[in-house]
C-alpha positions as CSV (number, residue, x, y, z in Angstrom):
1,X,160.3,102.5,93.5
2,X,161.7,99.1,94.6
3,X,163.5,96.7,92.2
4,X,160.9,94.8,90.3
5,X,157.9,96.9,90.9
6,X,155.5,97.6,88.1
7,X,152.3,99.8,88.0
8,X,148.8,97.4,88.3
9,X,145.7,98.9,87.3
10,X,143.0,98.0,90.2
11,X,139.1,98.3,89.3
12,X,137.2,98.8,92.1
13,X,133.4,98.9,92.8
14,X,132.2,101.3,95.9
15,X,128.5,101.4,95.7
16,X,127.1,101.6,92.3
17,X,130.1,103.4,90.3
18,X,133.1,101.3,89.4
19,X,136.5,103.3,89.8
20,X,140.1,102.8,88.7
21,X,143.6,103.1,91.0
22,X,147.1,102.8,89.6
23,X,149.2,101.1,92.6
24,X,153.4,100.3,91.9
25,X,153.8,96.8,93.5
26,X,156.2,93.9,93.0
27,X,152.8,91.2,92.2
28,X,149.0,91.9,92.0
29,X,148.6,90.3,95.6
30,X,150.9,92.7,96.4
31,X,148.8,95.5,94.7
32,X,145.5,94.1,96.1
33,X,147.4,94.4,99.8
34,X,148.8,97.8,99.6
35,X,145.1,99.2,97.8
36,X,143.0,97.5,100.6
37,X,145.8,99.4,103.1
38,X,145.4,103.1,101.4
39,X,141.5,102.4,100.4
40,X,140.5,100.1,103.7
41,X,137.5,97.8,103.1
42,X,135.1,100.2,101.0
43,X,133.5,98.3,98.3
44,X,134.9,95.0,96.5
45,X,138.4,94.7,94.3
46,X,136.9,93.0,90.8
47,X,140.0,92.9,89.0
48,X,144.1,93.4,88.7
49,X,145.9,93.5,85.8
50,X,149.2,95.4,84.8
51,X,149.3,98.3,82.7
């Protein structure tokens, strides 16, 4: 873990179920960036938040 990373909790929709990812990242752009580089394109972020 880099200096200044925390853990954002990302919900997700793909399809009709929603779904939620932990990713470590410095800011939620950041998190939105490295989940749409793991997850690609498949269904649409709704929200960020920290946990």
């Amino acid at each position: 873990m880099r200096c200044g990373e925390r853990k954002y909790r990302v919900i997700h929709e793909c399809g009709d179920e929603r779904k939620v990812v932990v990713v470590t990242a410095r800011t939620p752009a950041e998190a939105r960036k490295k989940f749409r580089m793991t997850y690609g394109s498949e269904g649409q972020i709704i929200s960020v938040t920290r946990v």
